[in-house]
C-alpha positions as CSV (number, residue, x, y, z in Angstrom):
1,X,119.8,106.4,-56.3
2,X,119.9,102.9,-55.6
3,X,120.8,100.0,-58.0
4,X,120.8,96.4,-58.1
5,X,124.0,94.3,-58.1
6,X,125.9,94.5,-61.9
7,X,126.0,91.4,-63.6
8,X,128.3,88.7,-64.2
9,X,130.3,89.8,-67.9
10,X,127.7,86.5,-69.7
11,X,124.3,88.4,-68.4
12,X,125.9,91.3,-69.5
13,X,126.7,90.4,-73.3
14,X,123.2,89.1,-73.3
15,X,121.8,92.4,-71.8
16,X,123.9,94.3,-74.8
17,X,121.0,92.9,-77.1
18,X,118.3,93.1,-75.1
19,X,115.8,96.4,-75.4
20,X,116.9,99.5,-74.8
21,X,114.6,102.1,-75.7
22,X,114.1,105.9,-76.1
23,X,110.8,108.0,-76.3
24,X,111.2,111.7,-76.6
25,X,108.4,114.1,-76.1
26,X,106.4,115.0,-79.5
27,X,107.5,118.7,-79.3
28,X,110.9,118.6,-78.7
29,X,113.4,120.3,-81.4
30,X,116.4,119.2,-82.9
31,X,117.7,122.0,-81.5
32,X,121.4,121.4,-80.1
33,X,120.4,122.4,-76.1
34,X,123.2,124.5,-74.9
35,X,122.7,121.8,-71.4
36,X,121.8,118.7,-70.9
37,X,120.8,117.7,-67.3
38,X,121.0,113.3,-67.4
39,X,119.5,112.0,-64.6
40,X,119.9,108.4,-63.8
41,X,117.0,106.4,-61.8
42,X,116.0,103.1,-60.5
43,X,112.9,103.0,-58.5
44,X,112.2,106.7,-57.8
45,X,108.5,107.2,-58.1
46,X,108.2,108.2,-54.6
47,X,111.2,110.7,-55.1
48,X,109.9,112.0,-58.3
49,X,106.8,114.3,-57.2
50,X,109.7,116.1,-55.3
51,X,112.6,116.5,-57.3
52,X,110.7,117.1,-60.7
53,X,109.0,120.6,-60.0
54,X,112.6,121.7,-58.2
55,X,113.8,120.6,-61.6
56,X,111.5,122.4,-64.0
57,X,111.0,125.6,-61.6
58,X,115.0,125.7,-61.4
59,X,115.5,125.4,-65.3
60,X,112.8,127.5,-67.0
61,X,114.5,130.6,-65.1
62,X,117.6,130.2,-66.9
63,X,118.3,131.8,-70.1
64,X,119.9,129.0,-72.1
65,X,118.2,126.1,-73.5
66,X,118.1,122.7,-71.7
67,X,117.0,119.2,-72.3
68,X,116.5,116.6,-69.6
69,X,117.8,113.3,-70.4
70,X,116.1,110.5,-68.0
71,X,117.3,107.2,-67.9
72,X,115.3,104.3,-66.2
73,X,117.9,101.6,-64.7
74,X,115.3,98.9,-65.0
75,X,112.8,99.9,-62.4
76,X,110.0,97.8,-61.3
77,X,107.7,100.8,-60.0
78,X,106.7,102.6,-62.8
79,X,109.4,105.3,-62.3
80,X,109.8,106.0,-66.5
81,X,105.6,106.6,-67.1
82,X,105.7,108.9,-63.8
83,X,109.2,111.0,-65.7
84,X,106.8,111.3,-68.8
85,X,103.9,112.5,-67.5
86,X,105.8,115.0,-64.5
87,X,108.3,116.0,-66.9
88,X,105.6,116.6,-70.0
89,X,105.5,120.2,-69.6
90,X,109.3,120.3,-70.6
91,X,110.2,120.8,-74.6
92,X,113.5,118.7,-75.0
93,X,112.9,115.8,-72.7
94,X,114.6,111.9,-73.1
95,X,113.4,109.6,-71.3
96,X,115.1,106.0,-71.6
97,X,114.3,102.6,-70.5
98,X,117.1,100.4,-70.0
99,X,116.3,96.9,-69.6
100,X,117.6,94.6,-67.5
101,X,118.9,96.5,-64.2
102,X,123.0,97.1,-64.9
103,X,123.7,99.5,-62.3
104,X,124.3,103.2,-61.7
105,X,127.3,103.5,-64.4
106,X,125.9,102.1,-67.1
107,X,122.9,104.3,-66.8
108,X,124.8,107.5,-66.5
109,X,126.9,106.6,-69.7
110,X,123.7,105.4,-71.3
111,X,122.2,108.9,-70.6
112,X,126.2,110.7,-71.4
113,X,126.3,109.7,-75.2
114,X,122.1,109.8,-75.4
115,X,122.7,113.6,-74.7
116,X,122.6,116.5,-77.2
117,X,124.4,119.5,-75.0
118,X,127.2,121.6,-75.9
119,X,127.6,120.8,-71.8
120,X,126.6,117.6,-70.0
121,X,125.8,117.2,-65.9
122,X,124.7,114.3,-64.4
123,X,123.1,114.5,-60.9
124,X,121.3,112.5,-58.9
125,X,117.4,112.0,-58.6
126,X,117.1,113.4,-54.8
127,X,118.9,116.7,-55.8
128,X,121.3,116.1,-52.6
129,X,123.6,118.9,-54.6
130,X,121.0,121.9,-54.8
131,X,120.6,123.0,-58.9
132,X,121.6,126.2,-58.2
133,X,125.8,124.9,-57.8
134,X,125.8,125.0,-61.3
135,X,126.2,128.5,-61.4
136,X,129.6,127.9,-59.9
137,X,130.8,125.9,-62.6
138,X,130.1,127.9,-65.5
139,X,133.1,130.4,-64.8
140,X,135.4,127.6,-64.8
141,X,134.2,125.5,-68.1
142,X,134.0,129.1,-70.2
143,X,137.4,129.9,-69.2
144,X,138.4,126.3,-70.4
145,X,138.0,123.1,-68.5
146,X,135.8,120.4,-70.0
147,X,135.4,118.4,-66.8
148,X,134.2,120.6,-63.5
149,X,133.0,118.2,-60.6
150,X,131.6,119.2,-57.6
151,X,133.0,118.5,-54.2
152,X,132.1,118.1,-50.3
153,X,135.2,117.7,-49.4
154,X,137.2,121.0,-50.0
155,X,137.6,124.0,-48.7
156,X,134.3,126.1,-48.9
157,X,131.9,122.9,-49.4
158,X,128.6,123.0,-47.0
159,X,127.2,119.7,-45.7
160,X,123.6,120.4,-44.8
161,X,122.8,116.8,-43.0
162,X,125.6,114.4,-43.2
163,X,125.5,110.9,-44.3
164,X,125.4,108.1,-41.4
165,X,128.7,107.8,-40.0
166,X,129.4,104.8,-41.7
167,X,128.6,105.9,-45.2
168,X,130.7,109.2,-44.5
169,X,133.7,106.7,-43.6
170,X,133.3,104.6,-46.5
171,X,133.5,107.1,-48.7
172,X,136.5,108.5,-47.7
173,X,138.3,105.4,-47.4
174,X,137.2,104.7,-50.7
175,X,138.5,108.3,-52.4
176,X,142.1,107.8,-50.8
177,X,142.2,104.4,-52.1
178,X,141.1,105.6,-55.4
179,X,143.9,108.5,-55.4
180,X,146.5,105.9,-54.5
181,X,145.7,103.3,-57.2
182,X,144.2,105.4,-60.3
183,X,143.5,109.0,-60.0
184,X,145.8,111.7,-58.5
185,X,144.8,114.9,-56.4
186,X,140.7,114.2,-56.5
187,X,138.9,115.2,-53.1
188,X,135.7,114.0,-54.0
189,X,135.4,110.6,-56.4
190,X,131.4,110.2,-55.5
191,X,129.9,113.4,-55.4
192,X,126.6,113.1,-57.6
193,X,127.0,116.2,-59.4
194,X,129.5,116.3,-62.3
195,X,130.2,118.0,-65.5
196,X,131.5,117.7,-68.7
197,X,131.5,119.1,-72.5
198,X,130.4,117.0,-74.9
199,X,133.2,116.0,-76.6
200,X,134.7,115.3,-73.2
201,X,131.4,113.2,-72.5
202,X,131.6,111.5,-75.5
203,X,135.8,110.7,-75.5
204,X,135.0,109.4,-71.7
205,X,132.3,107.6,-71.7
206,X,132.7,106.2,-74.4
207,X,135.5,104.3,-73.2
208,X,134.1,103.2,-69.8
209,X,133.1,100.1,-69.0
210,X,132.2,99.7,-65.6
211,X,128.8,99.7,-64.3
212,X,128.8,99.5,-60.4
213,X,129.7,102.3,-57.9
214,X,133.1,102.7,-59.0
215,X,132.4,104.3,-62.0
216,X,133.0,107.6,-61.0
217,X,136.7,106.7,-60.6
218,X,137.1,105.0,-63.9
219,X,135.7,107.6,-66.0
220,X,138.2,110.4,-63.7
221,X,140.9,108.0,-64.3
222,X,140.7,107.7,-67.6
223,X,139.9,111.8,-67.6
224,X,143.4,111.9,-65.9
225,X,145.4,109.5,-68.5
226,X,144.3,111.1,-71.5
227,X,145.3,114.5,-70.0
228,X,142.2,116.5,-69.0
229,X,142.3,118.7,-66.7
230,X,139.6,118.8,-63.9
231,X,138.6,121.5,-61.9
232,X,136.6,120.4,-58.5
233,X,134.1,122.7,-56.7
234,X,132.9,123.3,-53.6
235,X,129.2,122.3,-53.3
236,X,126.6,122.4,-51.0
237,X,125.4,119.0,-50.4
238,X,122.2,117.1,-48.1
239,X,121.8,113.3,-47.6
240,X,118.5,112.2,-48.2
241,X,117.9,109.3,-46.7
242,X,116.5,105.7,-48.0
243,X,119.4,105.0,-49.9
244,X,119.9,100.9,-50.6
245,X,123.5,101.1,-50.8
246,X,124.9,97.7,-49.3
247,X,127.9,98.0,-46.6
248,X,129.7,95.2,-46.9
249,X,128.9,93.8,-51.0
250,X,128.6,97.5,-52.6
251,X,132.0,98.4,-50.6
252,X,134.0,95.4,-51.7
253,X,132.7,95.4,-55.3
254,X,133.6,99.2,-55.4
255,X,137.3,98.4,-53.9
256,X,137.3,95.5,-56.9
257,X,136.5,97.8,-59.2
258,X,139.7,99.8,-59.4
259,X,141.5,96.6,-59.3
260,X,139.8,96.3,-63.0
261,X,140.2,99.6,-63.8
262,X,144.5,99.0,-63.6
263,X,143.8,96.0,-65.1
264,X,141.6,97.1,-67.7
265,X,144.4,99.9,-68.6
266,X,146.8,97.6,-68.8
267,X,144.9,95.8,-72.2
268,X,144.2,99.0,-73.7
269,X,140.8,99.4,-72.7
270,X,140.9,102.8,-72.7
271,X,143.1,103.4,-75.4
């Protein structure tokens, strides 16, 4: 998924009062969904027609219920009308419009605490990790772990088509960066495919603050400091391309970000 820069901390006080809104489908329940699959986009309406029926097909063959929580990062192309209408067939569906753009992080918290599952996995809008990995991680969160993450980086992960060379190398600079400065032992800080209980969800993000690329690392760090233990998992995993990501100011606010995230731990932020 692509996202616009995040703000400067004034636009983003301002954008704490501006609309944020959530329409639910007529028919869903107040059921408590045993899953909830958050999905954060910006500017997917050409992905949509794709990923949606892959979504639906996957999920009605399960035997546990499910709600899909949507969350619209402030797109410009119609992408929350086109969720509604692909995804009206489905009985528990969220679909949120956040408004202005803030950037990937704060649409995946947005779409954490919205959530009513027991469990809670975010993935991203092209389906680069295949639904079906999820089967792999329900062994480890019923034998206890509240955070299971997915990884293309261990032992026993399959890379379909890799990223440009580029990307691939950014990335793991940036996860051995990330081990050395806030998280310890992780082999995979951006793989789009995570998951966590919902009291885990809602102690994490709760607490997380950042809304640019380097989320993923602040929620894990404070995962790690509060003393969760996560359990990673070899995924399958395909680029798709027409990503927007931007070498050069996307890296470098990504590197900035776990500057803050020491720095933010050092106030208490995540107390």
């Amino acid at each position: 998924m692509a996202h616009r820069d995040p703000m400067d901390p004034g636009e983003v006080a301002l954008a704490d009062k501006l609309q944020t809104t959530t329409r639910t489908a007529p028919e869903a329940t107040v059921e408590q969904p045993y899953l909830s699959i958050v999905i954060p986009v910006y500017n997917e309406a050409k992905r949509l027609p794709n990923s949606v029926p892959k979504l639906i097909g996957y999920f009605e063959a399960q035997d546990y219920t499910y709600e899909f929580v949507i969350v619209d990062d402030g797109s410009s192309d119609g992408t929350a009308q086109l969720a509604r209408e692909l995804l009206a067939p489905v009985k528990n569906l969220q679909v949120i419009e956040s408004r202005p753009n803030r950037g990937k992080g704060h649409a995946v918290k947005v779409g954490m605490l919205a959530a009513r599952g027991k469990v809670r996995l975010f993935c991203d809008a092209d389906l680069s990790t295949p639904l079906s990995e999820m089967e792999h991680f329900w062994p480890w969160l019923e034998s206890g772990y509240k955070i299971v993450i997915g990884s293309r980086k261990m032992l026993g992960a399959t890379i379909v088509r890799h990223q440009p060379l580029w990307r691939e190398s950014l990335g793991k600079v940036f996860t051995w960066l990330t081990n050395v400065i806030a998280t310890n032992g992780i082999s995979d800080i951006t793989c789009g495919f995570k998951c966590f209980t919902a009291d885990a969800a809602q102690e994490l993000f709760s607490r997380s603050v950042l809304d640019d690329w380097s989320f993923d690392a602040e929620v894990l760090y404070i995962a790690q400091r509060r003393g969760y233990k996560i359990k990673e998992v070899p995924v399958s995993w395909h680029d798709t391309p027409g990503t927007k990501v931007r070498l050069l100011k996307d890296s470098s606010r990504s590197l900035a970000g776990l500057a803050r995230i020491r720095m933010n731990d050092v106030r208490g932020r995540y107390r």
